[in-house]
C-alpha positions in Angstrom: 3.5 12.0 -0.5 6.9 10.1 -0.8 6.8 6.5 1.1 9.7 4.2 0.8 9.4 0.4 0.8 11.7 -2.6 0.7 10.9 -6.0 -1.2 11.6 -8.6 -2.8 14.3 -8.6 -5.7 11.6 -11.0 -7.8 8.6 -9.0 -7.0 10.6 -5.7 -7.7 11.8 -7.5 -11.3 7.9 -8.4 -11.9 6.7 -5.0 -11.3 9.1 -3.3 -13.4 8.3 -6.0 -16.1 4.9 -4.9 -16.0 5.4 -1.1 -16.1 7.4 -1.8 -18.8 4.6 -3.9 -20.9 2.2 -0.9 -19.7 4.3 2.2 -20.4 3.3 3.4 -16.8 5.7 4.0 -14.3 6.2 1.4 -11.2 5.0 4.2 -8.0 1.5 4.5 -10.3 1.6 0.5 -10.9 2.1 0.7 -6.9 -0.3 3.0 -6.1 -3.2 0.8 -8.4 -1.9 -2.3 -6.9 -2.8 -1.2 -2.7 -6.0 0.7 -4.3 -7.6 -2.2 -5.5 -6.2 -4.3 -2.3 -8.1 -1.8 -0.1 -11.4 -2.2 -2.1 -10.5 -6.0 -1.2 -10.3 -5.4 2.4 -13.3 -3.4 2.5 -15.2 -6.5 1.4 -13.6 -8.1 4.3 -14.4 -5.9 6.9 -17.7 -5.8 6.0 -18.4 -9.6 5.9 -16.6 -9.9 9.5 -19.0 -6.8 10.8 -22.3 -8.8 9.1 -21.2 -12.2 10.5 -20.2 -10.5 14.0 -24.0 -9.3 13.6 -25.6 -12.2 13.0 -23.6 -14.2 15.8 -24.7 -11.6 17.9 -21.2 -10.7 19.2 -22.0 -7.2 17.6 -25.2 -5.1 18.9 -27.2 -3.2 16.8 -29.0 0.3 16.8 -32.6 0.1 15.2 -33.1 3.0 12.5 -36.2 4.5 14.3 -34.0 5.7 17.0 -30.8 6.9 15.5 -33.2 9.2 13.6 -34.5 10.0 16.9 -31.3 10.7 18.5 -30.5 12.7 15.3 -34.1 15.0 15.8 -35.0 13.2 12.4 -39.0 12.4 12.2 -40.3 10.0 10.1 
C-alpha cells in the first residue's frame, strides 16, 4: 500500500542519512520506525487499561463466567 506523508526538511535529511549508513531504503526505514512505535503504544494502552482497572473506572468480567457464557466447563 502507497501512503504519502509530509515532514520536516531536517527529519527528511536524518532519515535519508540513516538509510544511507544502513543501505536500506527510507519507506523500509519508515515502515520499522511506526512498527516499533506501535509496540510502544501497545505498552501504553495496556498500562492505561490496568490502571483504569485498579481505579475501578473500568469493570471487570471474572474468568469463571466468560467460560460460562462461552459453554466452556472447567
Amino acid at each position: 500500500m502507497e501512503v504519502k506523508i509530509q515532514m520536516d526538511d531536517a527529519l527528511f535529511f536524518d532519515l535519508e542519512s540513516c538509510a544511507k549508513e544502513l543501505q536500506q531504503s527510507t519507506s523500509s526505514l519508515i515502515e520499522k520506525a511506526v512498527s516499533a512505535y506501535f509496540d510502544k503504544l501497545d505498552e501504553v494502552i495496556s498500562d492505561r487499561r490496568m490502571d483504569n482497572i485498579k481505579a475501578g473506572r473500568t469493570e471487570t468480567i471474572p474468568m469463571e463466567e466468560v467460560f460460562k457464557k462461552a459453554g466452556i466447563n472447567l
